[in-house]
FIPA-981380 format. One record per residue: residue number from 1; residue in three letters; y, z, x of N, C-alpha, C in turn. Coordinates in Angstrom, 1 decimal. Layout:
# FIPA-981380
PT seq type    n.v    n.w    n.u   ca.v   ca.w   ca.u    c.v    c.w    c.u
PT NUM  ala      Y      Z      X      Y      Z      X      Y      Z      X
...
This chain:
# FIPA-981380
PT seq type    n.v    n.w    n.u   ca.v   ca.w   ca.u    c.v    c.w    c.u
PT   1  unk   70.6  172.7  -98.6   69.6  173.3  -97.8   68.2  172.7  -98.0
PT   2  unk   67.8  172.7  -98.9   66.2  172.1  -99.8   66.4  170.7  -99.5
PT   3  unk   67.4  170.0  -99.2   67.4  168.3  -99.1   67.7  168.2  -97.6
PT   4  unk   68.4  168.8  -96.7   68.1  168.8  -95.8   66.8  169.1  -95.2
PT   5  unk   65.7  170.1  -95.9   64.9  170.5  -94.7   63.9  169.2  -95.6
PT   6  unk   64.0  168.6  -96.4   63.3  167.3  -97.3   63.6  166.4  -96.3
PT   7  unk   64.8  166.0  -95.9   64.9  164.9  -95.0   64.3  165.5  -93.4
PT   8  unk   64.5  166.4  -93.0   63.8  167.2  -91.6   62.1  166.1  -91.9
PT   9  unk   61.6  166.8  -93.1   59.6  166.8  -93.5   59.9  165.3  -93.4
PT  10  unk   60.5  164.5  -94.4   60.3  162.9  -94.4   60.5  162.2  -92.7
PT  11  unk   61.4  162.6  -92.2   61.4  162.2  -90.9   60.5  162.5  -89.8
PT  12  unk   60.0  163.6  -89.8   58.6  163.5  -89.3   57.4  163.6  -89.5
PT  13  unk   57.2  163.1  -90.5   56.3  162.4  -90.9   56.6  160.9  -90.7
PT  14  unk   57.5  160.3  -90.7   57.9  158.8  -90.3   57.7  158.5  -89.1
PT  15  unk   57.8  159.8  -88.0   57.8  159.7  -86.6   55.7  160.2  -86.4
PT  16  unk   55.3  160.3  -86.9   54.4  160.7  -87.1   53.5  159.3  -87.3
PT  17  unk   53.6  158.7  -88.7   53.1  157.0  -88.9   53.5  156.2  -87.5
PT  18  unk   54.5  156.5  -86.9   55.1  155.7  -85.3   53.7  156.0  -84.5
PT  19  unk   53.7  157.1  -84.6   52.6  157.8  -83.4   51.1  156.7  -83.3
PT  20  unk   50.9  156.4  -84.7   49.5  155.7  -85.6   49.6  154.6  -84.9
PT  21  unk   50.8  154.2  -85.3   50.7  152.5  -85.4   51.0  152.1  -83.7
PT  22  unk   51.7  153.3  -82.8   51.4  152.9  -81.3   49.6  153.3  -80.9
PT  23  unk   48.8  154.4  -81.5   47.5  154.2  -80.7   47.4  153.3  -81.3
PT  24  unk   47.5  152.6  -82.6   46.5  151.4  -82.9   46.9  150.2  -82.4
PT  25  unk   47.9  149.7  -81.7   48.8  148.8  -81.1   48.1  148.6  -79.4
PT  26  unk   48.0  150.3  -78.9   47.3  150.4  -77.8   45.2  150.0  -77.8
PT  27  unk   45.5  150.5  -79.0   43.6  150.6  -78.8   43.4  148.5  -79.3
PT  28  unk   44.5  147.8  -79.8   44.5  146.7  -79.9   44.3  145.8  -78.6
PT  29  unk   45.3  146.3  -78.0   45.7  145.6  -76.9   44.8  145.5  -75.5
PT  30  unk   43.7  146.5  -76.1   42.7  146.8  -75.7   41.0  146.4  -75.4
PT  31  unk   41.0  146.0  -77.1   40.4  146.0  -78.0   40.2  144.3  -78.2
PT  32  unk   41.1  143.5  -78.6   41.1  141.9  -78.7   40.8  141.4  -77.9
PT  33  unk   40.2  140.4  -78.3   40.2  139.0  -77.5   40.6  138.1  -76.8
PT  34  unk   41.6  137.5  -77.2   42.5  136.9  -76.6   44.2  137.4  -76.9
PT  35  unk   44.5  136.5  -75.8   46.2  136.7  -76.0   47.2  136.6  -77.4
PT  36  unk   46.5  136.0  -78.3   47.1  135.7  -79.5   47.1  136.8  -80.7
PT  37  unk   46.2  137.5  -80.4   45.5  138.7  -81.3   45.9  139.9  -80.5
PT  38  unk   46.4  139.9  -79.3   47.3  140.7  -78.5   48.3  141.0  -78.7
PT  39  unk   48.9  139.9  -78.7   50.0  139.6  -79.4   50.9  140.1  -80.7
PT  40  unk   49.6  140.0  -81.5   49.8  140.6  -82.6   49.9  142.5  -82.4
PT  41  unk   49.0  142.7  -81.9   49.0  144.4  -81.9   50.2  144.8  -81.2
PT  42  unk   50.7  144.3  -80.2   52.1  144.7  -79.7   53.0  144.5  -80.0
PT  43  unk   53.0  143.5  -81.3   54.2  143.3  -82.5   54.1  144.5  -83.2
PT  44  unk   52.7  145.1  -83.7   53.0  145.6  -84.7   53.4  147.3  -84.1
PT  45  unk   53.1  147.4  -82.7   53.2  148.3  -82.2   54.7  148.5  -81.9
PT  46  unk   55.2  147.4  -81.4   56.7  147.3  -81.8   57.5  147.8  -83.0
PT  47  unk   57.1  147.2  -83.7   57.6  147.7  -85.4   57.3  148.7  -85.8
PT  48  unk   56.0  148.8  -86.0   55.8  150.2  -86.3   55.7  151.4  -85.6
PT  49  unk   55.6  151.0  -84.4   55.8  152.2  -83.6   57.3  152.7  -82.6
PT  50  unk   58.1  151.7  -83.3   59.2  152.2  -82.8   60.1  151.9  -84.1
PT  51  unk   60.3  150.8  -84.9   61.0  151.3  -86.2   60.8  152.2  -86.9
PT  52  unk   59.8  152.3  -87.4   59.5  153.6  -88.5   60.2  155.0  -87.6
PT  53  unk   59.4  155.3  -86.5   60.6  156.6  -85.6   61.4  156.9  -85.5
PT  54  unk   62.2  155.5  -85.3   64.3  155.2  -85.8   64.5  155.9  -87.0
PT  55  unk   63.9  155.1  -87.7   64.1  155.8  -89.4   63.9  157.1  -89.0
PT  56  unk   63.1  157.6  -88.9   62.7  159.3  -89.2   63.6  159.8  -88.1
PT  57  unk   64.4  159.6  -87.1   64.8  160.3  -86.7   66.2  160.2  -87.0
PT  58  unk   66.2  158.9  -87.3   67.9  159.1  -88.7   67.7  160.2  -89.4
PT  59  unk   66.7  160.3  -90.6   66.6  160.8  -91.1   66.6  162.5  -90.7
PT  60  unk   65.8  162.7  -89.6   65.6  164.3  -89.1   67.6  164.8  -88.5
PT  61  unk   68.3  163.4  -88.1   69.4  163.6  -87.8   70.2  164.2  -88.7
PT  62  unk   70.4  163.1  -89.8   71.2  163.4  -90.8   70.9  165.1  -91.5
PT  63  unk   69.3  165.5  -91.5   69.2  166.6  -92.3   69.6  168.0  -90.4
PT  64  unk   69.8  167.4  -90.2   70.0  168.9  -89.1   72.2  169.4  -89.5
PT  65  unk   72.1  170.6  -89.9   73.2  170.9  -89.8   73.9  171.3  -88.6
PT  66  unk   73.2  171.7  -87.4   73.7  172.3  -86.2   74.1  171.3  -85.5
PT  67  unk   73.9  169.8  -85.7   74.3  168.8  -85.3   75.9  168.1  -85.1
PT  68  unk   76.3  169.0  -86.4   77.7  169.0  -86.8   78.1  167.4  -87.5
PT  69  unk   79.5  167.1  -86.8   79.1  165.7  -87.2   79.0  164.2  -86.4
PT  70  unk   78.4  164.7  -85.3   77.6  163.8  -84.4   76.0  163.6  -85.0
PT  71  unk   75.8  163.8  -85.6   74.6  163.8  -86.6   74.7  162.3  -87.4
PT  72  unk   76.0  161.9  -87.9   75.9  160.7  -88.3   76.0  159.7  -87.5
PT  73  unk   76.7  160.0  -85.5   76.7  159.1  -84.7   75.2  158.7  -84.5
PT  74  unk   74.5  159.9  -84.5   73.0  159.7  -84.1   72.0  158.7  -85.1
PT  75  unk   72.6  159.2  -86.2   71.8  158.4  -87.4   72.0  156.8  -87.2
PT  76  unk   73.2  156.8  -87.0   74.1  155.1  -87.5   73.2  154.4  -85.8
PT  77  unk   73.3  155.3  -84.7   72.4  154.6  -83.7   71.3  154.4  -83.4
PT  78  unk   70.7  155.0  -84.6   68.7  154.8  -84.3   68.9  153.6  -85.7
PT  79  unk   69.1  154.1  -87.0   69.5  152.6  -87.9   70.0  151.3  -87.4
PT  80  unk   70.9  151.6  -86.3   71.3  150.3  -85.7   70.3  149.6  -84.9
PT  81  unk   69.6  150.6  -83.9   68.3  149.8  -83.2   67.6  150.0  -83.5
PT  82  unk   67.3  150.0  -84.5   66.1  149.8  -85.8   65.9  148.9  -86.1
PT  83  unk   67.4  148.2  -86.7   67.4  147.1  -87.6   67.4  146.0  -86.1
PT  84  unk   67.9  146.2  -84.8   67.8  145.4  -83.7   66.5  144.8  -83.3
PT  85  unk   65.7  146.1  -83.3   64.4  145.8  -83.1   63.3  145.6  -83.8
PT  86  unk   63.8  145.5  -85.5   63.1  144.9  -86.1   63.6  142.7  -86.6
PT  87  unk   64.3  142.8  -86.4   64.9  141.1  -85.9   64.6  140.7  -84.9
PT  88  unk   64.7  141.4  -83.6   64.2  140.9  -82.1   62.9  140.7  -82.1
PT  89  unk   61.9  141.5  -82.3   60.8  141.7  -81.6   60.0  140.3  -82.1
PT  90  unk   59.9  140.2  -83.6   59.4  138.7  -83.8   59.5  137.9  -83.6
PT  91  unk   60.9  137.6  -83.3   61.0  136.8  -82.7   60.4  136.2  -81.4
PT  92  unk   60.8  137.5  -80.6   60.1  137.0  -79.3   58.6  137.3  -79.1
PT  93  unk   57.8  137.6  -80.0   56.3  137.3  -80.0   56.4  135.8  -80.5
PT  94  unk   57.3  135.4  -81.3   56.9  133.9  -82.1   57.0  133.3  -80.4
PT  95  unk   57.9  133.2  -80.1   58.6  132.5  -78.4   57.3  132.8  -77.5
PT  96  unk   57.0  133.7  -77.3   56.1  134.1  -76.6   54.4  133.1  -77.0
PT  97  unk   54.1  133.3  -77.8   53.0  132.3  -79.3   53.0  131.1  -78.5
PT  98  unk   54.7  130.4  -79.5   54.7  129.0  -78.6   54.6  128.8  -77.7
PT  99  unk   55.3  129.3  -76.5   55.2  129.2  -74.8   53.3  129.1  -74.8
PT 100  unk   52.9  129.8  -75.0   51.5  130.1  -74.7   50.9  129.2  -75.2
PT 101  unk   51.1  128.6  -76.7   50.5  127.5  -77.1   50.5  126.2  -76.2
PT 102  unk   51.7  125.7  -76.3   52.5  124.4  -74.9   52.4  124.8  -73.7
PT 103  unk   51.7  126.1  -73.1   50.8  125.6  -72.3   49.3  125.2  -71.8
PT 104  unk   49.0  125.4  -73.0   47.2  125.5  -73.0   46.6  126.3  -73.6
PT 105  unk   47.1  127.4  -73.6   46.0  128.4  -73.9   45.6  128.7  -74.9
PT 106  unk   44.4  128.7  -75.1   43.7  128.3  -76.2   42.7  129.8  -76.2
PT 107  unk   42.8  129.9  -77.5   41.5  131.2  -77.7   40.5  130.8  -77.7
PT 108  unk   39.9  132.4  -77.6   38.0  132.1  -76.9   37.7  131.5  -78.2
PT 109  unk   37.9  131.5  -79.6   36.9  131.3  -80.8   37.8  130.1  -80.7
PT 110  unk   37.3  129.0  -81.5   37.9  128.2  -81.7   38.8  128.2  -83.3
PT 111  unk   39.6  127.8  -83.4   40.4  127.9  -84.7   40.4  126.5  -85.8
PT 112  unk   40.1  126.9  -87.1   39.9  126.5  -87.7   41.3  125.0  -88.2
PT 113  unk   42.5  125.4  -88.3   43.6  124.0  -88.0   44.6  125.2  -87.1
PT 114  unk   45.0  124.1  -86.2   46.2  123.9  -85.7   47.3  123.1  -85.7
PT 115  unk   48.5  123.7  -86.5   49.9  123.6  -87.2   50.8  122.6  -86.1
PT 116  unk   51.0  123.1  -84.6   51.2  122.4  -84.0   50.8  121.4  -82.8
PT 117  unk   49.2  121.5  -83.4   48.8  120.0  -82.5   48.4  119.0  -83.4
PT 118  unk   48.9  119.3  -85.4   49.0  118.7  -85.8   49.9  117.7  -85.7
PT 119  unk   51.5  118.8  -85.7   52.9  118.0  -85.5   52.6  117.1  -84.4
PT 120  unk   51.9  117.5  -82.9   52.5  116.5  -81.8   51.7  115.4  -82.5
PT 121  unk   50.3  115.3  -83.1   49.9  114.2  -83.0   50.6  113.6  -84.4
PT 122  unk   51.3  113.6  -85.0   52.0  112.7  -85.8   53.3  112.6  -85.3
PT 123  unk   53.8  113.2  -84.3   54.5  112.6  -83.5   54.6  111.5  -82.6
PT 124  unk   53.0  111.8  -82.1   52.5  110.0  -81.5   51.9  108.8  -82.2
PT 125  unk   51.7  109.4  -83.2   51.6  108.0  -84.3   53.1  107.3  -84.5
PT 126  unk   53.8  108.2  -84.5   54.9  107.1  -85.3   55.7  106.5  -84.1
């Protein structure tokens, strides 16, 4: 009874941190400068604002008794697109990064080294 309603509190409060990290993801996206630092807040708003929630609502799942035991189908399906959408998403901000890089687009400040206009140009050397 006391560890279920422990996992109930821990889960939302996990869905709660979700809540944080989507206004701050929104007030980013908002907020930045260019596409790259955009980028970034909607990763993190991805991750954190939608994995951490998975978790807590695994967790709020597992601690509900009235659930029966579709409670663990619920759990094993927010853990599973959890772990989905913590693999995917950076990926496709990296994809997204490069595309945007090989086309041009370059941020307002200028950056201090670039990794890959290092590689092309030692690619035209040799």
């Amino acid at each position: 009874m006391i560890l279920n309603a422990l996992l109930i509190y821990i889960g939302e409060a996990l869905v709660a941190v979700g809540v944080f990290c989507d206004l701050a993801a929104s007030i980013g996206m908002i907020r930045f400068p260019n596409f790259y630092t955009r980028l970034h807040a909607a990763t993190v708003g991805t991750i954190g604002g939608a994995v951490v929630p998975l978790v807590g609502v695994a967790l709020m799942a597992l601690g509900a008794d009235w659930l029966g035991n579709y409670r663990f189908f619920l759990a094993g399906a927010s853990i599973v697109a959890g772990i989905l959408i913590l693999l995917l998403a950076p990926v496709g901000s990296h994809v997204l990064a490069q595309a945007a890089h090989k086309a041009g687009l370059a941020p307002r400040e200028p950056i201090a080294f670039d990794h890959l206009e290092e590689d092309r140009r030692r690619g035209e050397e040799k």
